[in-house]
N, CA and C atoms as a LAMMPS dump frame, in Angstrom:
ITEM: TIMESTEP
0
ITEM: NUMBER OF ATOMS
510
ITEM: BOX BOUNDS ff ff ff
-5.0000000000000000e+02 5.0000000000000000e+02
-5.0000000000000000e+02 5.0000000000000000e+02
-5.0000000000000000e+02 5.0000000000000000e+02
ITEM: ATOMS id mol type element x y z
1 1 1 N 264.126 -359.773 -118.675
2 1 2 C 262.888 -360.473 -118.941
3 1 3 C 262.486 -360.355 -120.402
4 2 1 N 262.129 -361.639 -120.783
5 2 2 C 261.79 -360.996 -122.345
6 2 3 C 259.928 -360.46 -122.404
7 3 1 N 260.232 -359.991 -123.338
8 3 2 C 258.166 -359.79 -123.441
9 3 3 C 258.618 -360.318 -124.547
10 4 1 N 256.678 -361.056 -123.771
11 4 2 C 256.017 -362.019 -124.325
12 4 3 C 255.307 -361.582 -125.815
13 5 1 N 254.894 -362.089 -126.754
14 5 2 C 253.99 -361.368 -127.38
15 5 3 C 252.081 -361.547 -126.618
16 6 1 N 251.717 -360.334 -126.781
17 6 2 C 250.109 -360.618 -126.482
18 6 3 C 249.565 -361.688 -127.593
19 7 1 N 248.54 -362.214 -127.14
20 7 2 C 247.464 -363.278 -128.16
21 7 3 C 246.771 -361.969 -128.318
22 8 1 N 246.126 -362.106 -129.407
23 8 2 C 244.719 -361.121 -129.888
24 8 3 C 243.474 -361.95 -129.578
25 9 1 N 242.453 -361.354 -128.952
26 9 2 C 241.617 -362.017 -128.201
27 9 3 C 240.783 -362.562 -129.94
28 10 1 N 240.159 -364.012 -129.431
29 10 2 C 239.024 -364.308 -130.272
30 10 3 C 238.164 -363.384 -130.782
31 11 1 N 237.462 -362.79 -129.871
32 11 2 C 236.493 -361.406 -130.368
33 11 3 C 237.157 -360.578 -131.64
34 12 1 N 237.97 -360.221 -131.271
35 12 2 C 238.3 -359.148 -132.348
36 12 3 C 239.427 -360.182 -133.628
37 13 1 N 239.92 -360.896 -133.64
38 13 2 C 239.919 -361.603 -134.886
39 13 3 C 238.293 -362.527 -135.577
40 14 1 N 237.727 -362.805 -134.837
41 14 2 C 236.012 -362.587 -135.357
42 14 3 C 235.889 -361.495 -136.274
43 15 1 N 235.856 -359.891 -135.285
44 15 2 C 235.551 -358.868 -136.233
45 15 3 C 235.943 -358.482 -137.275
46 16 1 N 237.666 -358.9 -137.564
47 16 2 C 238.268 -358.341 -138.622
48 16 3 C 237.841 -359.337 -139.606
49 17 1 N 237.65 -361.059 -139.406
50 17 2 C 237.241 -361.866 -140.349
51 17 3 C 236.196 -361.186 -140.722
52 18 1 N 234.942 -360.816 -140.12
53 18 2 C 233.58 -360.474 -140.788
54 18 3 C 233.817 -358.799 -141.213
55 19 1 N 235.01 -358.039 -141.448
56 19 2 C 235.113 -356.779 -141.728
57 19 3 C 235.75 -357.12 -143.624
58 20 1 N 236.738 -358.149 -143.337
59 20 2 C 237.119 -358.375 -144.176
60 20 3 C 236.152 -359.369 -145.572
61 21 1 N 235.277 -360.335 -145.135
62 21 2 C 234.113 -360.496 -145.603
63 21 3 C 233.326 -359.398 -146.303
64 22 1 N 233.301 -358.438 -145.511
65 22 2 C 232.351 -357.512 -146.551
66 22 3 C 232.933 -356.607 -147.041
67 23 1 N 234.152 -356.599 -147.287
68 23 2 C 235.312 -355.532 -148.209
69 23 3 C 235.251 -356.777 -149.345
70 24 1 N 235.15 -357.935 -148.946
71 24 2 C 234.907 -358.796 -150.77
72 24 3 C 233.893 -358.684 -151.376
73 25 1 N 232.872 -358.381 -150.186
74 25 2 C 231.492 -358.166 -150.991
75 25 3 C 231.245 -357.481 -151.62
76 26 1 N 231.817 -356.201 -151.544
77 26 2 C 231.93 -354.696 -152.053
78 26 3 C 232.301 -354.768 -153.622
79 27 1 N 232.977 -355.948 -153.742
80 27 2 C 233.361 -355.804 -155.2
81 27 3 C 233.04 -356.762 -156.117
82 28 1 N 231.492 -357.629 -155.479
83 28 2 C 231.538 -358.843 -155.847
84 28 3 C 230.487 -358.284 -157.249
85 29 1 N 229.475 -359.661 -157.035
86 29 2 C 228.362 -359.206 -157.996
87 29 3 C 227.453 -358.461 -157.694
88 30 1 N 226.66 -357.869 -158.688
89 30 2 C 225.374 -356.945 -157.918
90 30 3 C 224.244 -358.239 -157.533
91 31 1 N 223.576 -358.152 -156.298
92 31 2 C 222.437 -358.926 -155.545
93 31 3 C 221.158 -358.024 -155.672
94 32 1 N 220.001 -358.635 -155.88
95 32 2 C 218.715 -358.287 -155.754
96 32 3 C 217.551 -359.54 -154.959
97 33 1 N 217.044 -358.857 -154.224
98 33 2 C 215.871 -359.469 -153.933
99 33 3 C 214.574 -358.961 -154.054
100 34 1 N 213.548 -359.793 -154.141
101 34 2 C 212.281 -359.55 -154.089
102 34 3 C 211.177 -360.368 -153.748
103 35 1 N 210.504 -360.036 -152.528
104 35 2 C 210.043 -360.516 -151.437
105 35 3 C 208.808 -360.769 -151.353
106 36 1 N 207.678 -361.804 -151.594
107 36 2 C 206.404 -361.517 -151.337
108 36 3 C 205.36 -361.132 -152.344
109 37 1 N 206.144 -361.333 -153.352
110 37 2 C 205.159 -361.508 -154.631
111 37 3 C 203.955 -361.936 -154.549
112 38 1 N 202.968 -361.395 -154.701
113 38 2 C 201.642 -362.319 -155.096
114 38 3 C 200.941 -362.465 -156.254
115 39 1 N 202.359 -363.381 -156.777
116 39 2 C 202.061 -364.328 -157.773
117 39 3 C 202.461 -365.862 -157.949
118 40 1 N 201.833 -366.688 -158.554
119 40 2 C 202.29 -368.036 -157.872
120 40 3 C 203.938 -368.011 -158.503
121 41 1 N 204.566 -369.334 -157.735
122 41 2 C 206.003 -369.36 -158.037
123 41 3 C 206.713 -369.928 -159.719
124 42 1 N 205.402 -370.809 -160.296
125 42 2 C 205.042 -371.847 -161.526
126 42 3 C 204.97 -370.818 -162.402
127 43 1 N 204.3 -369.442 -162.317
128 43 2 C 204.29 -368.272 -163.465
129 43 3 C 205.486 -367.529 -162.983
130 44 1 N 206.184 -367.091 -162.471
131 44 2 C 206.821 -366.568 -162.164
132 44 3 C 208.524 -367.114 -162.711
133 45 1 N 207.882 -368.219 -162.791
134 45 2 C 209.628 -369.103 -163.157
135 45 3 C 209.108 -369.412 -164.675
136 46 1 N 207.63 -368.849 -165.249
137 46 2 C 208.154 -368.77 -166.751
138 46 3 C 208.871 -367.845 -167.57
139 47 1 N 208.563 -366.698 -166.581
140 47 2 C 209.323 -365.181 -167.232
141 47 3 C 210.555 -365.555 -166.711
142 48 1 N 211.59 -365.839 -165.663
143 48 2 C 212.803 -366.045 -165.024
144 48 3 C 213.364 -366.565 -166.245
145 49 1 N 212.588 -367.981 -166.744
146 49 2 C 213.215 -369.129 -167.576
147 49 3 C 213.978 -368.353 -169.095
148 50 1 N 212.92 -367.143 -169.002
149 50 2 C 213.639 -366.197 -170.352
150 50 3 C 215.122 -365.837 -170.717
151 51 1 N 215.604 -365.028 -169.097
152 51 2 C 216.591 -364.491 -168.793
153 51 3 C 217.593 -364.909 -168.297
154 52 1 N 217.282 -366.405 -167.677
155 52 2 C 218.265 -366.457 -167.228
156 52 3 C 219.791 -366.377 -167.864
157 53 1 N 221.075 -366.33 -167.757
158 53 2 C 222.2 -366.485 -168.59
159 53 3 C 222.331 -365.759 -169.641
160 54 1 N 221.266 -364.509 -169.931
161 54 2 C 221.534 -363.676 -170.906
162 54 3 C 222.033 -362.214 -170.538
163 55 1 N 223.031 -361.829 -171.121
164 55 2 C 222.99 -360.531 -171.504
165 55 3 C 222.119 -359.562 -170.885
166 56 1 N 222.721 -358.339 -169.646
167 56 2 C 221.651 -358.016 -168.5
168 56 3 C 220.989 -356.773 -169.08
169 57 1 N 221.217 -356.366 -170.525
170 57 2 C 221.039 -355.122 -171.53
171 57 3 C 219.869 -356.331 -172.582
172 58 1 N 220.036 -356.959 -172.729
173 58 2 C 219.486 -357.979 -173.641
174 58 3 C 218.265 -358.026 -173.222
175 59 1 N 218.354 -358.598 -171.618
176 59 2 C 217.438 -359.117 -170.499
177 59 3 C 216.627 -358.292 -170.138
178 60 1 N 216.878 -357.313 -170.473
179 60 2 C 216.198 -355.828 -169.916
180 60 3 C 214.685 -355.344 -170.942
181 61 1 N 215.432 -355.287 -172.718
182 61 2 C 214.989 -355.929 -173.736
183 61 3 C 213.559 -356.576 -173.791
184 62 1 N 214.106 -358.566 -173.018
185 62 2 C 213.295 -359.204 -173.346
186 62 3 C 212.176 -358.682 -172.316
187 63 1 N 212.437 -358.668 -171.072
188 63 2 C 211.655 -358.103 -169.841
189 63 3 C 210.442 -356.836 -170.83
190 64 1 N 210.797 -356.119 -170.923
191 64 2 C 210.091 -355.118 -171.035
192 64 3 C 208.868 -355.545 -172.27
193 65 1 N 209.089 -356.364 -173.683
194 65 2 C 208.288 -356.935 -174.602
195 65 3 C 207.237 -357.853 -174.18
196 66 1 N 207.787 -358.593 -172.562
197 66 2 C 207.216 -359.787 -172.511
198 66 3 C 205.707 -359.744 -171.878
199 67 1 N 204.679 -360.172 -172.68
200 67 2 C 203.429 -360.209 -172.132
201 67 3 C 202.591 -360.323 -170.484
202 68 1 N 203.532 -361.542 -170.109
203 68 2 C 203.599 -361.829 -168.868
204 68 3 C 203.436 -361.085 -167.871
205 69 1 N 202.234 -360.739 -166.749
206 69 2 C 201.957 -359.834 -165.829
207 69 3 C 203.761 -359.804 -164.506
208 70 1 N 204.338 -360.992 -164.336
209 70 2 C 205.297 -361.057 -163.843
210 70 3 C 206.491 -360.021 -164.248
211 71 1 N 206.538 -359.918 -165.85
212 71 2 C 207.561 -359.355 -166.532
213 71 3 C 207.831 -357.774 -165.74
214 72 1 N 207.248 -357.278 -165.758
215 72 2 C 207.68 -355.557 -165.001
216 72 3 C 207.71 -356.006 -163.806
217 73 1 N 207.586 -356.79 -162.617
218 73 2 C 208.431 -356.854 -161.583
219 73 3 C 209.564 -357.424 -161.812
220 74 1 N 210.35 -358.39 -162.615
221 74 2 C 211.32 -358.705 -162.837
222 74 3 C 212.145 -357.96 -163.297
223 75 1 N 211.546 -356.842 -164.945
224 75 2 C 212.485 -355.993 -164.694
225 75 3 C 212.993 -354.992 -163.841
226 76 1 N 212.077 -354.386 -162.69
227 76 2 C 212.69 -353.519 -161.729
228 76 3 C 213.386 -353.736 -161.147
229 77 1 N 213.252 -355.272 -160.972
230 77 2 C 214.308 -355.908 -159.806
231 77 3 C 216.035 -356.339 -160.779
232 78 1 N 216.191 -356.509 -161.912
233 78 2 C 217.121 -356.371 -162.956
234 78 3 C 217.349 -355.104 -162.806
235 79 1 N 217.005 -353.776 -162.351
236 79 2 C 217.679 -352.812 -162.587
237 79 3 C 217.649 -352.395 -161.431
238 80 1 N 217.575 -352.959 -160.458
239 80 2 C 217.664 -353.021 -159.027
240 80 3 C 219.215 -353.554 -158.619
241 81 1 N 219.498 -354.613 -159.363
242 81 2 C 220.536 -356.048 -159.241
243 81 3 C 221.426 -354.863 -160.108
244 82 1 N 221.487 -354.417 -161.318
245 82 2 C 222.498 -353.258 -162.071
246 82 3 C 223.099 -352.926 -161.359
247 83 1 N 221.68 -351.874 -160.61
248 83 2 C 222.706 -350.605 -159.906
249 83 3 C 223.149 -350.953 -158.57
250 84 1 N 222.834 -351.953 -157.905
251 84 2 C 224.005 -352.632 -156.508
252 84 3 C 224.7 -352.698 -157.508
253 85 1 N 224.989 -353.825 -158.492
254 85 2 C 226.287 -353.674 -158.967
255 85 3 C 227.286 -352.567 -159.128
256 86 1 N 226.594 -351.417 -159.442
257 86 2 C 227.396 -350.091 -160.108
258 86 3 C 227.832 -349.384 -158.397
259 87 1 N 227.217 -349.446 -157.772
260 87 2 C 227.456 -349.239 -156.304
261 87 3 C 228.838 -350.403 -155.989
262 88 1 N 228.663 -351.024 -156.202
263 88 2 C 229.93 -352.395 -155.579
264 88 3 C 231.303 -351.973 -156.52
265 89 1 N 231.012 -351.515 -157.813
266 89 2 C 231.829 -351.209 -158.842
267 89 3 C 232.096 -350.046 -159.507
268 90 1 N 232.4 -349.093 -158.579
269 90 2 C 232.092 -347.291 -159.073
270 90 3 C 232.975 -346.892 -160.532
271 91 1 N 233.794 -347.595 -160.193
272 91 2 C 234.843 -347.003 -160.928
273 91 3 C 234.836 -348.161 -162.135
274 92 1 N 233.926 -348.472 -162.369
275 92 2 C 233.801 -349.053 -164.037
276 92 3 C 232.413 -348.76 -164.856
277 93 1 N 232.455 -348.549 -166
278 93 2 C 231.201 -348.035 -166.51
279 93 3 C 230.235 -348.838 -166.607
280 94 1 N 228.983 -348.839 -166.354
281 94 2 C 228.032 -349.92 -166.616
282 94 3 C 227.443 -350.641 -168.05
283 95 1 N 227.934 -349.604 -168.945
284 95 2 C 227.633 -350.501 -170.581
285 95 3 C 228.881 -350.998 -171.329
286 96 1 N 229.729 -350.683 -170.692
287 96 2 C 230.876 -351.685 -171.164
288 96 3 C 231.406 -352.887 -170.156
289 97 1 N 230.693 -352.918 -169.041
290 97 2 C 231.145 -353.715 -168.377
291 97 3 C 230.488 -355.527 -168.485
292 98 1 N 230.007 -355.246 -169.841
293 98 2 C 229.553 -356.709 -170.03
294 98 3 C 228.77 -357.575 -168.828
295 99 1 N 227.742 -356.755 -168.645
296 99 2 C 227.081 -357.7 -167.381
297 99 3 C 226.057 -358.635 -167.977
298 100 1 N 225.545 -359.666 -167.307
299 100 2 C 224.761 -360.701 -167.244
300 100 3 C 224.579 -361.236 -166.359
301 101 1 N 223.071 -361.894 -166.523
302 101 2 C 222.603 -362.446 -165.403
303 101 3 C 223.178 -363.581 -165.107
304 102 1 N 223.69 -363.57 -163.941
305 102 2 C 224.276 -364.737 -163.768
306 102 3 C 223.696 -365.987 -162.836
307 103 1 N 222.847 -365.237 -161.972
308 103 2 C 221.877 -366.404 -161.343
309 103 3 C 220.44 -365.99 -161.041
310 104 1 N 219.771 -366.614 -161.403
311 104 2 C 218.286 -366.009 -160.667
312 104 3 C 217.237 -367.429 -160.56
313 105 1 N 216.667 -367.27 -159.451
314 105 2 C 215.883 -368.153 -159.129
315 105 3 C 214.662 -367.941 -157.909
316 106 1 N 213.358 -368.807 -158.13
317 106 2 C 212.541 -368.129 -157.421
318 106 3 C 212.023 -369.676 -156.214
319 107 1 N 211.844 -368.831 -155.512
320 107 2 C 211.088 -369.736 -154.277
321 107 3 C 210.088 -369.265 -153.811
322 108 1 N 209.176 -370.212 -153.552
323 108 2 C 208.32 -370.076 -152.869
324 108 3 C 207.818 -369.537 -151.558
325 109 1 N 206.894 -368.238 -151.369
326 109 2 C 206.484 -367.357 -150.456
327 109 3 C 205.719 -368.297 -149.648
328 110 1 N 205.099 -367.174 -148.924
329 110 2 C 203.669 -368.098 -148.03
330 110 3 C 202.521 -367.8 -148.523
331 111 1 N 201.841 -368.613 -148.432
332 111 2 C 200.551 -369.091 -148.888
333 111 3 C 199.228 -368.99 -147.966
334 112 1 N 198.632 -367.702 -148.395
335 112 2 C 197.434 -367.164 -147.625
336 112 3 C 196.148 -368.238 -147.979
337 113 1 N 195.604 -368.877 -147.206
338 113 2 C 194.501 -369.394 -147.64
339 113 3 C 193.297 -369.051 -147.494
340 114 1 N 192.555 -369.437 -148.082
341 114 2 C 190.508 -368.106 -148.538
342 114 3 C 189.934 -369.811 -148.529
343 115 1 N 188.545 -369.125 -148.136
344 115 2 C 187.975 -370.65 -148.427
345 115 3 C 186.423 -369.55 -149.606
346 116 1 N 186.271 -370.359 -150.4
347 116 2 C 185.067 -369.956 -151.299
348 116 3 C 183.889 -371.099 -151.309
349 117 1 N 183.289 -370.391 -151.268
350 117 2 C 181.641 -371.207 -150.971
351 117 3 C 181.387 -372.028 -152.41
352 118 1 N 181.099 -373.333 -151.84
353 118 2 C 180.538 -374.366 -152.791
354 118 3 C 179.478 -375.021 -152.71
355 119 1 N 178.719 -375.998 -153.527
356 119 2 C 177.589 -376.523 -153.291
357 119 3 C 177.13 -377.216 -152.277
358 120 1 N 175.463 -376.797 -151.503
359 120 2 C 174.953 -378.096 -150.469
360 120 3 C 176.597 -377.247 -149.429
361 121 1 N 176.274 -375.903 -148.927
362 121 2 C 176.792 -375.537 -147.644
363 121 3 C 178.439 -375.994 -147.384
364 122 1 N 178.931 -376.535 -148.46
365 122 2 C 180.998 -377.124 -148.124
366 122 3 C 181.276 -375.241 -148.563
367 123 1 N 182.557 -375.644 -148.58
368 123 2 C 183.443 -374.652 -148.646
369 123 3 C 184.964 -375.438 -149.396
370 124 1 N 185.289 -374.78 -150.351
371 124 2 C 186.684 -375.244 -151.141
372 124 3 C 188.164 -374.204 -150.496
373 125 1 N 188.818 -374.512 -150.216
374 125 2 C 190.194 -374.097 -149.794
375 125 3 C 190.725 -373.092 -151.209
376 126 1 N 190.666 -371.852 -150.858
377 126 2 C 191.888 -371.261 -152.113
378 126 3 C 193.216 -371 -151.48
379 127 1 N 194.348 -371.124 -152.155
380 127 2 C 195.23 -370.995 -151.819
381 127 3 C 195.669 -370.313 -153.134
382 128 1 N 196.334 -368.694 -151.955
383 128 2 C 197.013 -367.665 -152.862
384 128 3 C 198.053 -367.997 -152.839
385 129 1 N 199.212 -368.008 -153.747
386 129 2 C 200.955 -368.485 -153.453
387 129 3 C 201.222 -366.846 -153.836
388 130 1 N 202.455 -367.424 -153.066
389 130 2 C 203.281 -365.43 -153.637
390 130 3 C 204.545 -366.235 -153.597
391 131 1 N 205.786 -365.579 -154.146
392 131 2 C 206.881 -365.923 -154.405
393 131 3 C 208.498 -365.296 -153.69
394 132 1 N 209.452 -365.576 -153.66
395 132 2 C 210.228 -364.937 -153.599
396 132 3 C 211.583 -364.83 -154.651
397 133 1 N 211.993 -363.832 -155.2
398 133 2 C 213.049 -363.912 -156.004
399 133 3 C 214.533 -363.038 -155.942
400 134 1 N 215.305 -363.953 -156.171
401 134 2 C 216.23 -363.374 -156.055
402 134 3 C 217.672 -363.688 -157.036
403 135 1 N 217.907 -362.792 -157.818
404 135 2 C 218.719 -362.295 -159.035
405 135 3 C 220.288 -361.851 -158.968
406 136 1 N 221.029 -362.265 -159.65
407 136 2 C 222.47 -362.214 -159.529
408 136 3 C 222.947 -361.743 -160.896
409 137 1 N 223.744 -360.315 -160.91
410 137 2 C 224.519 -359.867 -161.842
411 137 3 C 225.566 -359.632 -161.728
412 138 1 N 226.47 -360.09 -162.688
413 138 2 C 227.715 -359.881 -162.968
414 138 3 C 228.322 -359.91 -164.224
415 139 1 N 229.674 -359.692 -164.032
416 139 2 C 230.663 -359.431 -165.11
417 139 3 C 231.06 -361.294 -166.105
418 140 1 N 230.607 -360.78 -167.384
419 140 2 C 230.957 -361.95 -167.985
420 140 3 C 232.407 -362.308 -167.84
421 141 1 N 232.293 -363.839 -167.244
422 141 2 C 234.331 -363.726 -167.64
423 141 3 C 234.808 -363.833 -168.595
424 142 1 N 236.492 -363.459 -168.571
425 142 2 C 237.276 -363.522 -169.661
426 142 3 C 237.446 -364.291 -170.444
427 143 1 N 237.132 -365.374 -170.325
428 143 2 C 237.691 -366.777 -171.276
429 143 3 C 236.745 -366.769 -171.868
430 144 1 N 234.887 -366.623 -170.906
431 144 2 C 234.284 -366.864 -172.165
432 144 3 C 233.734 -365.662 -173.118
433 145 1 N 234.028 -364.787 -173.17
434 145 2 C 234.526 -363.577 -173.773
435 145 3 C 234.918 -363.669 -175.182
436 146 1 N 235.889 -364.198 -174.704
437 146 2 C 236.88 -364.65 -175.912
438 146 3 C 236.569 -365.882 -177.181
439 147 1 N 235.956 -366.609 -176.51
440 147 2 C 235.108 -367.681 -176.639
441 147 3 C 233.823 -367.249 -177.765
442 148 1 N 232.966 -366.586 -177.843
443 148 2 C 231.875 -365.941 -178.061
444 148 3 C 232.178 -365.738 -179.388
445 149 1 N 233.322 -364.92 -180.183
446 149 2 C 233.324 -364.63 -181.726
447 149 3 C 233.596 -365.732 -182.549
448 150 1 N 234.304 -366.476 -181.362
449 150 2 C 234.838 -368.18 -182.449
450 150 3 C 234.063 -368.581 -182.835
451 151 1 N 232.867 -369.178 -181.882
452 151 2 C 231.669 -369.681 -182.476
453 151 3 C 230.545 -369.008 -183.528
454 152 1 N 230.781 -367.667 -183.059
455 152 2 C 230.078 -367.188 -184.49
456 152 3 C 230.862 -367.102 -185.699
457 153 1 N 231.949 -367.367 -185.758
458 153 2 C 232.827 -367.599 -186.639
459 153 3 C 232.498 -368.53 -187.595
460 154 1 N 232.639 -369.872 -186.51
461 154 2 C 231.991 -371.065 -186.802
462 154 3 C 230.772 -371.275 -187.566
463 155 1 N 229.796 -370.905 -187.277
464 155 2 C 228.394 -371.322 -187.57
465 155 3 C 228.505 -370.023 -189.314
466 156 1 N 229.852 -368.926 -189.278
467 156 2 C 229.184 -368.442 -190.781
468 156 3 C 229.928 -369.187 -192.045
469 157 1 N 230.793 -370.223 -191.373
470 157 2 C 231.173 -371.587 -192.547
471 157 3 C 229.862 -372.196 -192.777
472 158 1 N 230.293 -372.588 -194.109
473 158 2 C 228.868 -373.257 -195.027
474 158 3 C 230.245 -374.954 -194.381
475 159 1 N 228.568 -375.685 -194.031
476 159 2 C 229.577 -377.031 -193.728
477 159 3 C 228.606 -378.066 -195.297
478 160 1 N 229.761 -378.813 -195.443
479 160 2 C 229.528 -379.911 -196.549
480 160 3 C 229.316 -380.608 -195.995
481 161 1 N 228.22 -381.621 -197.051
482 161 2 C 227.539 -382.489 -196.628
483 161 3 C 228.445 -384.068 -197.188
484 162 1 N 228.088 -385.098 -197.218
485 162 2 C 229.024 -386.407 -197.457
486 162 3 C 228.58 -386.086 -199.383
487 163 1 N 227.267 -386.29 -199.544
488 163 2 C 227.608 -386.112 -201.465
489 163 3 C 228.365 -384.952 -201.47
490 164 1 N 228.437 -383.503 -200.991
491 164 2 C 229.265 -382.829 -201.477
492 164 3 C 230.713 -383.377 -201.695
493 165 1 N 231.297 -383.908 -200.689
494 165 2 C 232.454 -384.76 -200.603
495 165 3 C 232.643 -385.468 -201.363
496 166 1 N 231.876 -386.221 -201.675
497 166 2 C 231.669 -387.121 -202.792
498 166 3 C 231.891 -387 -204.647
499 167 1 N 230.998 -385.628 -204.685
500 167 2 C 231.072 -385.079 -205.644
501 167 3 C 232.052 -383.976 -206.187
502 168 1 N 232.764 -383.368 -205.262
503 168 2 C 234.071 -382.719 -204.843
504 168 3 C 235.341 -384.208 -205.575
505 169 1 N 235.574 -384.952 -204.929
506 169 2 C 236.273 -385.803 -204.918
507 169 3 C 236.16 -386.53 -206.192
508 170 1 N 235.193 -386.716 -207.25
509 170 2 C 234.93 -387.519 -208.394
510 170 3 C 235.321 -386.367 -209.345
């Protein structure tokens, strides 16, 4: 008789897919969230608008200078988003590892509403907004790495203008 091979039941190729899922996660980018802000989402995405795509040592920097009552929750949550990273990535150092923000964006919480007394007995609707945010760090890639000194390269040429050419040439 020959044997058959067994099938592996559905269930447990499920589990190993979702085991194997979070062995990628482990080494992905660092994730942060932050939940329930009560601050509207319109101020909140002016301090974001700072950081985004910069330098997460830079970002840290601008965070901490910035006037903005938003600014110190953003940075905790930037050094929140770090150290998952340094957790996902033990075995690389965190100031040479060229991190940056690589995504951050905010949405909108729920919205508690107050009513405040107005003239002749009405009442006006306030509406508190709070926010939610959530921040993505990672490793700059290689290409554009590499990329980065050319252009400052670039910009420390003096460029000529058409009379220079002109006057060059006569």
């Amino acid at each position: 008789m020959e044997t058959a091979e067994k099938k592996t039941k559905r269930s447990v190729l499920k589990r190993e897919k979702l085991k194997a899922i979070k062995e990628a996660a482990k080494i992905g980018p660092g994730v942060a969230y932050l939940n329930d802000v009560p601050t509207s989402p319109r101020k909140m995405r002016l301090v974001i608008d700072l950081i985004r795509g910069v330098d997460a040592f830079k970002a840290l920097s601008i965070l901490q200078f910035e006037a903005k009552h938003p600014a110190a929750k953003v940075e905790k949550l930037l050094y929140s988003a770090m150290a998952n990273w340094k957790s996902n990535n033990p075995d690389v150092d965190l100031d040479k590892a060229g991190l940056y923000v690589k995504e951050v964006f905010v949405d909108g919480g729920r919205i508690l509403k107050r009513l405040r007394p107005a003239p002749q007995g009405r009442a006006h609707r306030v509406r508190k907004r709070s926010n939610h945010v959530t921040l993505v760090v990672d490793r700059m890639p290689v290409e554009v790495q590499e990329q980065a000194p050319a252009v400052e390269q670039k910009a420390g040429k003096k460029t000529r203008t058409k009379k220079a050419d002109k006057a060059a040439a006569e």
